[in-house]
Phi, psi and omega in degrees: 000115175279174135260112196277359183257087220262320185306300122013287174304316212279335180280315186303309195299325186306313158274348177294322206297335170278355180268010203282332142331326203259163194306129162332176148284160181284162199286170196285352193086170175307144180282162184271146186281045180343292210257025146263327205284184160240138188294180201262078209294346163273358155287314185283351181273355169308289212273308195272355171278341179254001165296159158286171162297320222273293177290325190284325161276351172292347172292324181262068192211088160241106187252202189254183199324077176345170185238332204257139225237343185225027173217146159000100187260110176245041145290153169240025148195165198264144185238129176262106168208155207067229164262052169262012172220057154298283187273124195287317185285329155258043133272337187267010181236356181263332190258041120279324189301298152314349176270298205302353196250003190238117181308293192276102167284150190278159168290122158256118230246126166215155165228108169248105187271297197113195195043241185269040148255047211204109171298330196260043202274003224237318195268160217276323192273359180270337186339276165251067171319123177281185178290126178291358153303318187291322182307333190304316177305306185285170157320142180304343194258359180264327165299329168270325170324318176282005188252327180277311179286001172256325163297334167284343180274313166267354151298319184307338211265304190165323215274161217244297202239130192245127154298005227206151020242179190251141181239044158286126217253042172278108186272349217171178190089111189003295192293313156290013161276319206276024204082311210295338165304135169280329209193154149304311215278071207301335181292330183283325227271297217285316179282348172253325165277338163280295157024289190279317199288315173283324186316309204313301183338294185287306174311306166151004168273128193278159190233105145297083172320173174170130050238034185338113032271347208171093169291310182071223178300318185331146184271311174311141147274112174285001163296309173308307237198128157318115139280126196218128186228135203274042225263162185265208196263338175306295168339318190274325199302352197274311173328308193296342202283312197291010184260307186274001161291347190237004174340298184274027177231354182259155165249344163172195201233133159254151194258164205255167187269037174262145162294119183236097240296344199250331162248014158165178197243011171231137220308168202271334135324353167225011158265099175335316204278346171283316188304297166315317182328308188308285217283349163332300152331327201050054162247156165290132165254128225244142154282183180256190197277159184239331157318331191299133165300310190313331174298315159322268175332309181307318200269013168062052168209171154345166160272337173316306194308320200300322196288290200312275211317353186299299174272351171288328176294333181116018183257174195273315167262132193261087207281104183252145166288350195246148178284079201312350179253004179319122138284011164273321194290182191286164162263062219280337232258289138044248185324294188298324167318315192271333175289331174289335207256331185289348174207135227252320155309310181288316148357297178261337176261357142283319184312308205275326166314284176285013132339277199293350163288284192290006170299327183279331178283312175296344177262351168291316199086350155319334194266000200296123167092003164302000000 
């Protein structure tokens, strides 16, 4: 996951950077017991009946930073990626600004993975996060230790939500070159990527999986390049098994921009049948960033369009690299309205997204005191 809007970062990082001075966030408190508790399902049917149209998509919205400093955060989560979180104090100061600024509070979002995967290299205890290659070598309690201690890092900070860890299945590949693979090896894949997923758990941060269904073997970066796997359904389901060793520590999964050529024809963040795999689980299902142009090209469309199929497919969270008050950017708020308000089906099936969105906030304990 890139950020592609470099201007976009630069203007932003300039204003977090006056903000390096100002006051933490209030402390975060005991962490919530994530992956015991069950949501409070009348609170969140409570909660999703007083929205607006308006609001209810701002739930499947997780972006990156507003650039506006005084108006409403109507997203329902904030994305740290690139260099916004270099100065810690003014990241712990961009998220009390946004909790205080947010009807719904939001998920703050990063992915600190380890080795050169690691948003948080800023904070003293992270300095040497190892690699999930390196995590690989270890005991399961030394690897949820490191999990824990990451989670502890990003609370001190704010964050909420570890975009991480990957649970891809590389013997070989893009994924095993660069590290970020725990393993070839799916029994290694499944104890140590849940492993680090409880630690996050026990600290108090929900865990995103990732590349759902699978990066597997594949040679592409699909940030770059089409990757395409030509796997039957058996296949993918097998890929897929190291995701669900971690069933009760994920709070959802995100899915990769790979084509997976036998269930559909387009990368997989925009193919229904995938997208349900994921809710098989009752996890939220995350795009991969939907800003990339390049994702435009492969389906030969807008980038709008990429924003509809996104949300057509069914997923809950729409992940952007763009600045939701940006004025270069998409009208995310827009696209989706009027496509929800345009068929009494689409409707309703924002309405079971932002479901499945504050369930995951209830079970966070965010919603506590609603």
């Amino acid at each position: 996951m890139r950020a592609v809007l470099r201007s976009s970062l630069i203007v932003l990082t300039l204003v977090l950077s006056t903000a390096a001075g100002a006051a933490p966030p209030a402390p975060a408190g005991k962490p919530k017991d994530f992956h015991a508790r069950v949501p409070d399902e009348a609170r969140v049917e409570r909660i999703l009946q007083s929205l607006s149209p308006r609001e209810k998509v701002g739930q499947l919205l997780l972006a990156y930073p507003q650039l506006g400093k005084g108006n409403p955060v109507e997203v329902g989560g904030v994305l740290f990626a690139g260099k916004t979180l270099r100065k810690l104090d003014a990241a712990k100061e961009r998220i009390r600004s946004s909790s205080e600024r947010a009807r719904i509070p939001p998920f703050f979002a990063a992915d600190i993975e380890g080795g050169g995967f690691n948003r948080l290299k800023a904070h003293p205890s992270l300095k040497e996060l190892p690699s999930a290659r390196e995590m690989a070598a270890m005991a399961d309690a030394e690897v949820e230790a490191w999990g824990v201690r990451v989670g502890k890092a990003m609370r001190e900070v704010g964050l909420n939500m570890n975009l991480a860890p990957v649970f891809d299945v590389s013997p070989k590949g893009h994924m095993f070159r660069n590290g970020r693979a725990f393993s070839g090896d799916p029994e290694v894949v499944k104890q140590k990527a849940t492993a680090f997923a409880r630690g996050l758990a026990k600290a108090g941060v929900v865990s995103i999986g990732k590349h759902f269904p699978g990066y597997g073997d594949l040679e592409a970066d699909s940030d770059h390049e089409q990757a395409v796997a030509d796997w039957d359904e058996e296949r993918v389901r097998l890929e897929a098994a190291a995701f669900r060793a971690a069933d009760r520590y994920l709070g959802g999964v995100m899915l990769s921009n790979i084509v997976y050529a036998k269930l559909g024809p387009g990368p997989a963040i925009l193919e229904p049948a995938l997208v349900a795999m994921a809710h098989e689980n009752g996890w939220l299902s995350v795009t991969d960033d939907v800003a990339i142009r390049a994702l435009a090209e492969r389906i030969g469309a807008e980038r709008e369009e990429v924003v509809r199929r996104a949300f057509l497919a069914g997923n809950d969270l729409l992940l952007t690299t763009e600045p939701p008050d940006w004025s270069g950017g998409l009208d995310y708020f827009g696209i989706l309205t009027k496509l929800a308000e345009s068929d009494p089906k689409r409707a309703e099936q924002l309405e079971a997204a932002v479901r499945r969105v504050l369930r995951i906030k209830d079970r966070m304990g965010l919603l506590d005191g609603m």
